[in-house]
C-alpha positions in Angstrom: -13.8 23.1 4.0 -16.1 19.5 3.3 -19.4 19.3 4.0 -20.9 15.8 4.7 -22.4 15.7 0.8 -18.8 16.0 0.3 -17.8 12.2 1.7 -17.4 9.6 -0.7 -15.1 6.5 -0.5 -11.8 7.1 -0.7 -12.1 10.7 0.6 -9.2 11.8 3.1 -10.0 14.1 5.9 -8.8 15.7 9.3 -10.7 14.7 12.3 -8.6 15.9 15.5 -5.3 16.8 14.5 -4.9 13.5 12.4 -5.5 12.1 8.7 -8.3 9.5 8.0 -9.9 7.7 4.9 -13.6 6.8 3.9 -13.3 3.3 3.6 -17.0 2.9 3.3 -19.7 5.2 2.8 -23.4 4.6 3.0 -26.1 7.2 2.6 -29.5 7.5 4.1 -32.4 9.9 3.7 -35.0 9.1 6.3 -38.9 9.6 5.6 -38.4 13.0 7.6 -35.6 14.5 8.5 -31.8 14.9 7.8 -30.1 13.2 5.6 -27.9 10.6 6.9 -23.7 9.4 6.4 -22.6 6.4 7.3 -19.3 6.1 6.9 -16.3 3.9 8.0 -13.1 5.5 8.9 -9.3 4.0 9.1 -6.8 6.2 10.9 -4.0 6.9 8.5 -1.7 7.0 11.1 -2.4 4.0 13.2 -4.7 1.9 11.2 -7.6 2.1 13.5 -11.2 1.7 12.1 -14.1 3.1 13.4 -17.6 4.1 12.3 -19.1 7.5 12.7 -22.8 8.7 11.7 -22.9 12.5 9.9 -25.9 14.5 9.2 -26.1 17.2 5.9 -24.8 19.8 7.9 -21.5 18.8 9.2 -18.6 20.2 8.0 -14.9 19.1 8.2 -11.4 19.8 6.9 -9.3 17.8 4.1 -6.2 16.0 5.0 -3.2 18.3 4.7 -1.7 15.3 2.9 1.4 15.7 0.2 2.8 13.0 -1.9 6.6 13.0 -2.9 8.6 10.5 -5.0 11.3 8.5 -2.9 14.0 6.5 -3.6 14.5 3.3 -1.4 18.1 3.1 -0.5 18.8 0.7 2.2 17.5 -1.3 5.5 19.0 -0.7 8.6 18.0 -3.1 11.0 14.0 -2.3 11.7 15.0 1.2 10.1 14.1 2.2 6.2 15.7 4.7 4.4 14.1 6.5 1.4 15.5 9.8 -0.5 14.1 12.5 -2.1 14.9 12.5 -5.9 14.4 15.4 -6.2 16.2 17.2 -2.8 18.0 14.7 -1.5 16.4 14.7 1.6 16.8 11.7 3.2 13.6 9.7 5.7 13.6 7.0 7.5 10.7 4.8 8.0 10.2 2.1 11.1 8.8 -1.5 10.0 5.9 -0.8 10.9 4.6 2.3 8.8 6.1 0.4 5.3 3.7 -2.9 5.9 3.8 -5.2 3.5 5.6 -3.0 1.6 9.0 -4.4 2.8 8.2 -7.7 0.4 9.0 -6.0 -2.6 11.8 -3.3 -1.6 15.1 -3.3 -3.2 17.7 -0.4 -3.6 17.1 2.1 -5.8 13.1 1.5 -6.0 11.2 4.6 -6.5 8.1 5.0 -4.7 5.4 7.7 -3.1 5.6 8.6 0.0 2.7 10.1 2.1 3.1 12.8 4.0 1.1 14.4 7.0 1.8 17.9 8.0 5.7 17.5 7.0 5.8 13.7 8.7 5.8 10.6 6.9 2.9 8.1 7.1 3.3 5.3 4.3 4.7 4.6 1.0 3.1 3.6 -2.2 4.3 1.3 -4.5 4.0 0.7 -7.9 1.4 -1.5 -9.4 4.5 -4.3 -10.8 8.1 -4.6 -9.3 11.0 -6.7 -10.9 12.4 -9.5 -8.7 15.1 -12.1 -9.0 14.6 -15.9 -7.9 16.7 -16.6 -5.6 15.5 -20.1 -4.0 13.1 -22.5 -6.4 12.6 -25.8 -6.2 12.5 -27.8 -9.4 8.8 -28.9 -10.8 8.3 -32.6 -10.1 8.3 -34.9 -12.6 4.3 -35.7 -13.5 3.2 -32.8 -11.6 1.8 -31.2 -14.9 -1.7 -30.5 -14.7 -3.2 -27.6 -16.2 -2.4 -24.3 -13.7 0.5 -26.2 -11.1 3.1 -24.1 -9.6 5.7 -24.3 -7.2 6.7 -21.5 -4.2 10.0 -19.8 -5.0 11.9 -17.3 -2.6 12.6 -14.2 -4.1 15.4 -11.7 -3.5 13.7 -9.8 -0.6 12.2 -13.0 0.8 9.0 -12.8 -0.2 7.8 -16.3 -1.0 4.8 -16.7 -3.9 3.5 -19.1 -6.0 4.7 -19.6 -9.6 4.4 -22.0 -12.9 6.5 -25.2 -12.6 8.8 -23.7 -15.1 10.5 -21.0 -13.2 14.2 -21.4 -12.2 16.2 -20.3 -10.0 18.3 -16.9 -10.8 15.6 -15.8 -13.3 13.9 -12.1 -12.8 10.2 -12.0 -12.3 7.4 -9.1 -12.7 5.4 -9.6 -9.6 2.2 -7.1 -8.6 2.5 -5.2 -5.7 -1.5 -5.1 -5.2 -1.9 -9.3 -5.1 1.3 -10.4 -4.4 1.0 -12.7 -7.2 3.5 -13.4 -10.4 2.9 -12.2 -13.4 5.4 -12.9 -15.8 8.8 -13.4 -16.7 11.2 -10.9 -17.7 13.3 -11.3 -20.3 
């Protein structure tokens, strides 16, 4: 059990039968009386943001939330499969609870999946994924001032900026969190 001196951003709780996160937290202490909580909350489940005022003696309950490691293995129309590596379990996820996360899936990419009571809510990806170039334009000829870049397509088709001296066919570390290139791989 929580108590309202317990919320913090980042915090993940069970309000109503369903998961949320602090995505802001303020605190208050009046001249005279209670202490307040401001916080922001995003529904875990459907993304919804509210904000809700707590005094010093509310209490709630932590998110029954569980984190396993998935493997992605293929897209099925708006359907995602992932695996369990360890029981082979297989889950499939609609479009809409992976997000931007379907930029930088490709077979076989482990990731963590968030689970609520038993159900899946969303993956997590790691913080640098390998892509190939699969559509890049070549630099233009003068175009060289310091920091230009070009959009290339990658494998997933996911377009981003990057230096004029990427080809096509070559394999790129890209972060997840930006969406931004970060170097080549060799």
């Amino acid at each position: 059990m929580l108590t309202a001196s317990d919320l913090r951003k980042g915090l993940k709780l069970e309000i109503d039968g369903e998961p949320y996160l602090v995505v802001d937290f303020e605190f208050s202490k009046p001249g005279k009386g209670q202490a307040l909580y401001r916080c922001r909350l995003k529904n875990m489940i459907t993304g919804a943001q509210f904000d809700r005022t707590y005094r010093s003696g509310d209490k709630f309950n932590a998110a029954d939330l569980e984190e396993q490691s998935m493997e992605f293995l293929y897209k099925d129309g708006s359907r995602y499969t992932f695996m369990n590596t360890s029981s082979y379990e297989q889950i499939e996820l609609l479009e809409e609870h992976v997000g931007d996360a379907i930029n930088y899936l490709t077979e076989n990419l482990v990731v963590d999946m968030l689970l609520f009571q038993g159900r899946p809510i969303g993956i997590s990806l790691p913080n640098f994924v390998e892509l190939k170039v699969v559509q890049a334009d070549p630099g233009i000829k003068g175009d060289t001032a310091a920091g230009a870049t070009k959009p290339v397509t990658l494998e997933t088709g996911f377009v981003i900026q990057v230096p004029l001296f990427i080809e096509e066919g070559e394999l790129l570390k890209v972060d997840t969190r930006s969406g931004s290139y970060v170097e080549r791989v060799k």
